[in-house]
N, CA, C and O atoms as CSV, one atom per row, in Angstrom:
chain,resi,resn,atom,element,x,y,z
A,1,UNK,N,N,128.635,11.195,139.195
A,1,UNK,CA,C,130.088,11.157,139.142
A,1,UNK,C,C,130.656,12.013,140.271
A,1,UNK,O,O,130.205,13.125,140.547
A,2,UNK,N,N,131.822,11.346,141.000
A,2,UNK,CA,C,132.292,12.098,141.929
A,2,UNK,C,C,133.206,12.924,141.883
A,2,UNK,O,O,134.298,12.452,142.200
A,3,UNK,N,N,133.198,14.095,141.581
A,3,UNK,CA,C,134.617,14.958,140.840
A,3,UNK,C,C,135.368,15.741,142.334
A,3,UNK,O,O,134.768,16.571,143.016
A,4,UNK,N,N,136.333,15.404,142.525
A,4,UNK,CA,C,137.461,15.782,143.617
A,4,UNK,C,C,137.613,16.788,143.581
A,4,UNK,O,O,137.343,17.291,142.491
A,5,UNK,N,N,138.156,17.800,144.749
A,5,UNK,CA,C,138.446,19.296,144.052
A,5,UNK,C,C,139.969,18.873,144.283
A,5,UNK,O,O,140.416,17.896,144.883
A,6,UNK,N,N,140.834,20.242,143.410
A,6,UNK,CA,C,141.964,20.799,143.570
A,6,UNK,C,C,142.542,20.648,145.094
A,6,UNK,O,O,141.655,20.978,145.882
A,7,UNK,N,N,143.877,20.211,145.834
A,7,UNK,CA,C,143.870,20.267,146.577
A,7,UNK,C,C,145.254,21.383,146.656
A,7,UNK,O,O,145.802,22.091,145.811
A,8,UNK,N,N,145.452,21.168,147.892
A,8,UNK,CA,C,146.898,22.595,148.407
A,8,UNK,C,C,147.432,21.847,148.947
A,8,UNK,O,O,146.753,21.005,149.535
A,9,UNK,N,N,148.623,21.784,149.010
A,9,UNK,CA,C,149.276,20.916,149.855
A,9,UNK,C,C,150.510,21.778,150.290
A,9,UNK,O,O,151.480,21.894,149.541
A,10,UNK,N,N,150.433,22.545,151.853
A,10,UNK,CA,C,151.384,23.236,152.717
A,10,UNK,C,C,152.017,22.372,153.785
A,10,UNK,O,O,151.555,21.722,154.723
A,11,UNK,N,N,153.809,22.691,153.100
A,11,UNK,CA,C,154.648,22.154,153.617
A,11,UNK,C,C,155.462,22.845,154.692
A,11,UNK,O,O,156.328,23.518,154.133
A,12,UNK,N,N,155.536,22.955,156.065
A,12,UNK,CA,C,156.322,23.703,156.605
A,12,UNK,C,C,157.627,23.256,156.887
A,12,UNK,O,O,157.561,22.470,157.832
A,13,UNK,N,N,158.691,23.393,156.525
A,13,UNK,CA,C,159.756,22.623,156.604
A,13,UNK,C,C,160.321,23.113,158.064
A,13,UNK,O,O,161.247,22.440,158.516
A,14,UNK,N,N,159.908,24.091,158.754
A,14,UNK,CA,C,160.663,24.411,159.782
A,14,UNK,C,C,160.066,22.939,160.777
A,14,UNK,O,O,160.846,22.399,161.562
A,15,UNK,N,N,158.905,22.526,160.637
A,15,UNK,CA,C,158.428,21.498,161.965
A,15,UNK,C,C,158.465,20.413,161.283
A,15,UNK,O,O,158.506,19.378,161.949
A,16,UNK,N,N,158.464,20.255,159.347
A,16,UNK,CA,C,157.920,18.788,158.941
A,16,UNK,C,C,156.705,18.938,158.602
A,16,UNK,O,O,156.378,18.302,157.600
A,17,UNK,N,N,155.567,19.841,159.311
A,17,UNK,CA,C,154.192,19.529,159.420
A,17,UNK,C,C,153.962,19.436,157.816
A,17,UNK,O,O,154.824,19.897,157.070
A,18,UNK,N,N,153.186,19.038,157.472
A,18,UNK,CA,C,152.426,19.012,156.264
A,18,UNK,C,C,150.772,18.674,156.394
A,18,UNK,O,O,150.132,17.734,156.865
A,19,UNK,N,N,150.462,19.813,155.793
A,19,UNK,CA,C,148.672,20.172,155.649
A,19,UNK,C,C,148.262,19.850,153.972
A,19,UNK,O,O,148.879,20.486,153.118
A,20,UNK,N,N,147.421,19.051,153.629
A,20,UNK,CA,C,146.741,18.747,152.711
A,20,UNK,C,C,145.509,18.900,152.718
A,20,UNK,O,O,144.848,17.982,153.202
A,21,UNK,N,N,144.929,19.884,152.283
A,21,UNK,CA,C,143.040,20.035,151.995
A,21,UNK,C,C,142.715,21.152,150.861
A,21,UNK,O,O,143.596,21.737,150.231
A,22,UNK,N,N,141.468,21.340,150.710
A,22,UNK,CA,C,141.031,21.465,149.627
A,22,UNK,C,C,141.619,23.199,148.987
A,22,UNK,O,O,142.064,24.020,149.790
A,23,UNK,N,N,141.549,23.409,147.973
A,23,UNK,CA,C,141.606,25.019,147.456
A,23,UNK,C,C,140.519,25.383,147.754
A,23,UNK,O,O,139.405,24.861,147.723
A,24,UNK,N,N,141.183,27.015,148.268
A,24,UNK,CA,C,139.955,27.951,148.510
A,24,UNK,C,C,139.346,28.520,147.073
A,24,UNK,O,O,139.507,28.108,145.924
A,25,UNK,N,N,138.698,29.464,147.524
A,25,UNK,CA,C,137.810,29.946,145.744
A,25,UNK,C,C,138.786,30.476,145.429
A,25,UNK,O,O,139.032,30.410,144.225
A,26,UNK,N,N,139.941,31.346,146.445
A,26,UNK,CA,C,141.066,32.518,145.578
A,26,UNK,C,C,141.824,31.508,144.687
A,26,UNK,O,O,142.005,31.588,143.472
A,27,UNK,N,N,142.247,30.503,145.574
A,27,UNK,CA,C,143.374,29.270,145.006
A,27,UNK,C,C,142.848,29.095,143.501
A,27,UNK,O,O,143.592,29.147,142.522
A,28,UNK,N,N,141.322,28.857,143.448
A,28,UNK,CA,C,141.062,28.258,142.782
A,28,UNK,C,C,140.946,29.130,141.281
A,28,UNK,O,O,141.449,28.707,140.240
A,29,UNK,N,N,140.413,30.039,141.356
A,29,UNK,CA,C,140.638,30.962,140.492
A,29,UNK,C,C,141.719,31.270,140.194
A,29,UNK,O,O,141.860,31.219,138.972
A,30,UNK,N,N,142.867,31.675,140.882
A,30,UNK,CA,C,144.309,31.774,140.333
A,30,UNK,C,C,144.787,30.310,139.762
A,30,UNK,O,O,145.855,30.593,139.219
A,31,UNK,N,N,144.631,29.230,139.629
A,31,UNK,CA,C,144.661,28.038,139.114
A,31,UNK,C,C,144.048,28.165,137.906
A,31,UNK,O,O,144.770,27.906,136.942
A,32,UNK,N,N,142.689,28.558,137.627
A,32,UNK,CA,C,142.297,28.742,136.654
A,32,UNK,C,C,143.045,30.103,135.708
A,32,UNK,O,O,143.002,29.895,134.496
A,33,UNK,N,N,143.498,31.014,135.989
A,33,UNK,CA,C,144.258,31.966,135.279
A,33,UNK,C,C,145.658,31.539,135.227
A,33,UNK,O,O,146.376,31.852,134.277
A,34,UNK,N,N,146.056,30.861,136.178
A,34,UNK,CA,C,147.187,29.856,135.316
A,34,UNK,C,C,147.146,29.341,134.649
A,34,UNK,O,O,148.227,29.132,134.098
A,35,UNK,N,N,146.025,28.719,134.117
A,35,UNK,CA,C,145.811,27.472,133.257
A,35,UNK,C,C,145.751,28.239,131.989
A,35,UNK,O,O,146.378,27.986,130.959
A,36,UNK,N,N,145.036,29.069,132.168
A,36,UNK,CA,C,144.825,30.609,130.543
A,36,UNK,C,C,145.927,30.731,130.154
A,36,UNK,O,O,146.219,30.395,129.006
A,37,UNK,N,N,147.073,31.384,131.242
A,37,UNK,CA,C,147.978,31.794,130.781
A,37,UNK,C,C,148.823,30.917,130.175
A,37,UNK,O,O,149.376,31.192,129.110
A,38,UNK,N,N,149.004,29.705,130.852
A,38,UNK,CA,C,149.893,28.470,130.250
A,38,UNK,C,C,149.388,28.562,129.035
A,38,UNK,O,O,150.232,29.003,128.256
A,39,UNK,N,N,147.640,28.173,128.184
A,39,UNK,CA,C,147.252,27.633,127.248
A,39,UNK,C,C,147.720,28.778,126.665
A,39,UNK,O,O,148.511,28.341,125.829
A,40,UNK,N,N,147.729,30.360,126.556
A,40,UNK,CA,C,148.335,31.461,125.830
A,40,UNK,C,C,149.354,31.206,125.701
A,40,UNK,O,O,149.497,31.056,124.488
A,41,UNK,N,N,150.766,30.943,126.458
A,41,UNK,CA,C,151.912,30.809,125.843
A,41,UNK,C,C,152.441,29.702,125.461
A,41,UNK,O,O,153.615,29.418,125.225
A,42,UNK,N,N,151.258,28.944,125.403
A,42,UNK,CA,C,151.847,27.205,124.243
A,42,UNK,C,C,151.340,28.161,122.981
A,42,UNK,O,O,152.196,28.397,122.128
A,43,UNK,N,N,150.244,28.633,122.825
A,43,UNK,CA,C,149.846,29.037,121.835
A,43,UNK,C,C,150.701,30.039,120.945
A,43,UNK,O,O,150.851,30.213,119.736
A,44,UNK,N,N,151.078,30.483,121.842
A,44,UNK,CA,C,152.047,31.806,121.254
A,44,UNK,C,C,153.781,30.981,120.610
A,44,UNK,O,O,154.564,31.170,119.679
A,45,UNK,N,N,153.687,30.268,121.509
A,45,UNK,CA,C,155.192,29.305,121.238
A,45,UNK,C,C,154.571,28.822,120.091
A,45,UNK,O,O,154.835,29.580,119.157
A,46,UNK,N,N,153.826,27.848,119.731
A,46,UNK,CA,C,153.674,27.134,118.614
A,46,UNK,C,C,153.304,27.587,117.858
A,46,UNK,O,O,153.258,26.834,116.885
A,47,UNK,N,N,152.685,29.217,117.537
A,47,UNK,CA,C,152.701,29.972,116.326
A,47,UNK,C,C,153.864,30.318,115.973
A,47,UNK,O,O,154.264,30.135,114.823
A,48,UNK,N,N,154.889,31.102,117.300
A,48,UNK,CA,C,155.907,31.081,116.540
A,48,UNK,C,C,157.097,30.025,115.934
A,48,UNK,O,O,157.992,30.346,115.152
A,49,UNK,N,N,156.916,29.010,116.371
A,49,UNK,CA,C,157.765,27.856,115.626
A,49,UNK,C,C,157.378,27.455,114.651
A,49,UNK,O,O,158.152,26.720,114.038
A,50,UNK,N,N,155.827,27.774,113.954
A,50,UNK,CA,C,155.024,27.052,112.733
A,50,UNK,C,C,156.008,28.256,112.152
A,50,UNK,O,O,156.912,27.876,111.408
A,51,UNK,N,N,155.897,29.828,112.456
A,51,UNK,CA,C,156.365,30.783,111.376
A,51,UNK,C,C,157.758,30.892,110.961
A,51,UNK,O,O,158.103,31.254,109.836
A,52,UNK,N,N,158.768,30.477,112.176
A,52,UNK,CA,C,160.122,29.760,111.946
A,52,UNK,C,C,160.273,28.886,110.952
A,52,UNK,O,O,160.977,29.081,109.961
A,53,UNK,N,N,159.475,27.678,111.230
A,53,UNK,CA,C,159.408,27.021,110.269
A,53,UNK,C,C,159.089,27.164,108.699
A,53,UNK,O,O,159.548,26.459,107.801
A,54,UNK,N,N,158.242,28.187,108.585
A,54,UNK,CA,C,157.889,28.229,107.345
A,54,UNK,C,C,158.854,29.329,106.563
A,54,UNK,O,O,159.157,29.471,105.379
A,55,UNK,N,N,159.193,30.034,107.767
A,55,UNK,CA,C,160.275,30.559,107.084
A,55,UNK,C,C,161.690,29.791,106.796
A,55,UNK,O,O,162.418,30.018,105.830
A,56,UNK,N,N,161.887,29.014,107.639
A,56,UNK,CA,C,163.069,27.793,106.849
A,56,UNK,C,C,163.020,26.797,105.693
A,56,UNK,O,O,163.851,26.166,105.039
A,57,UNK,N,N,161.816,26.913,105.720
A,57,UNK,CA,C,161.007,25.659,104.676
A,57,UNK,C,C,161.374,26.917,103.228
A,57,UNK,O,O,162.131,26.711,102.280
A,58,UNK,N,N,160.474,28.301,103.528
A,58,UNK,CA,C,161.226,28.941,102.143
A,58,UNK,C,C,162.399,29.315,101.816
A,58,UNK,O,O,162.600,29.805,100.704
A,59,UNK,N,N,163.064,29.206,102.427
A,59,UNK,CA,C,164.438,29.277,102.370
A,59,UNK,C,C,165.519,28.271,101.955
A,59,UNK,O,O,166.657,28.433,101.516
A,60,UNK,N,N,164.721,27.066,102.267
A,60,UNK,CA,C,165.301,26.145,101.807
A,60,UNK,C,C,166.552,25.620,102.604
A,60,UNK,O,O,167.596,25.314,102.027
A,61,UNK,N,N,166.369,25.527,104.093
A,61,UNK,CA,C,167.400,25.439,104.825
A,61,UNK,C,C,166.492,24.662,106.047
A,61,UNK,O,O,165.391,24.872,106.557
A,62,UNK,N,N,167.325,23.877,106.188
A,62,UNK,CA,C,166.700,23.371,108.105
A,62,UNK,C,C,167.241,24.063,108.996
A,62,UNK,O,O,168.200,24.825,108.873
A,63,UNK,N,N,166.293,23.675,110.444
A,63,UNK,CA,C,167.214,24.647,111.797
A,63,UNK,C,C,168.752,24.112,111.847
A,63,UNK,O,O,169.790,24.767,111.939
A,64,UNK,N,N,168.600,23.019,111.776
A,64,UNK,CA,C,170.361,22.535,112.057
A,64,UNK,C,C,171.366,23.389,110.900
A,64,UNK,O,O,172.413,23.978,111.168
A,65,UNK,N,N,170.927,23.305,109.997
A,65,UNK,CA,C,172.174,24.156,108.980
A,65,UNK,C,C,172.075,25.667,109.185
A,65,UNK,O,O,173.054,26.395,109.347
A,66,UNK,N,N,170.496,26.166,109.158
A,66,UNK,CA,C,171.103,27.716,109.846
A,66,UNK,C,C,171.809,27.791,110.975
A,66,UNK,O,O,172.504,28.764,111.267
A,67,UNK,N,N,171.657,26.640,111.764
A,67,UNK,CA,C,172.607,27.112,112.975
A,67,UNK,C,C,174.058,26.868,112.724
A,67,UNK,O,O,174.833,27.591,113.351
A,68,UNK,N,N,174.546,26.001,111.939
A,68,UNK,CA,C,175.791,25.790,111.101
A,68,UNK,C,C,176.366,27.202,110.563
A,68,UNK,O,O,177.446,27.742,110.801
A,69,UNK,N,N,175.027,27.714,109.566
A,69,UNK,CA,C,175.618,29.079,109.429
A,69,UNK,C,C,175.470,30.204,110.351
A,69,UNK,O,O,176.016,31.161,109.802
A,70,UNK,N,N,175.082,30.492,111.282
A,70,UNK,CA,C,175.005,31.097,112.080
A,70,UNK,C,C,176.260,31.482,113.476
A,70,UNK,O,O,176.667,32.401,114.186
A,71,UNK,N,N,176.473,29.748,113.131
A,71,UNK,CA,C,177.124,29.387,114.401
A,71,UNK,C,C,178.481,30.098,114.992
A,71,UNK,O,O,178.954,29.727,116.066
């Protein structure tokens, strides 16, 4: 199987030029700790909306009407 790498794609707007080739190892590693960090803060978002939720669910209220009362 032929697996492609990551590419970079530098745009200089002062000439137009545009350079397309591969990521270096730094690129590539900071790509990969982006990717951590993204998957950490979906994770962190969707715990806290399950606990929102469950706290509206005992309460007995949806988001739209607390925000009614809130509002």
């Amino acid at each position: 199987m032929n697996k492609s790498k990551p590419q970079v794609k530098i745009h200089n707007v002062e000439t137009g030029e545009i350079i397309v080739r591969d990521a270096n190892a730094d690129e590539l590693a900071q790509m990969e700790i982006d990717a951590a960090n993204s998957a950490t803060a979906k994770a962190e978002a969707n715990a806290k909306a399950e606990a929102k939720a469950a706290i509206l669910d005992r309460i007995g209220l949806t988001a739209d009407e607390l925000k009614t009362i809130l509002g």
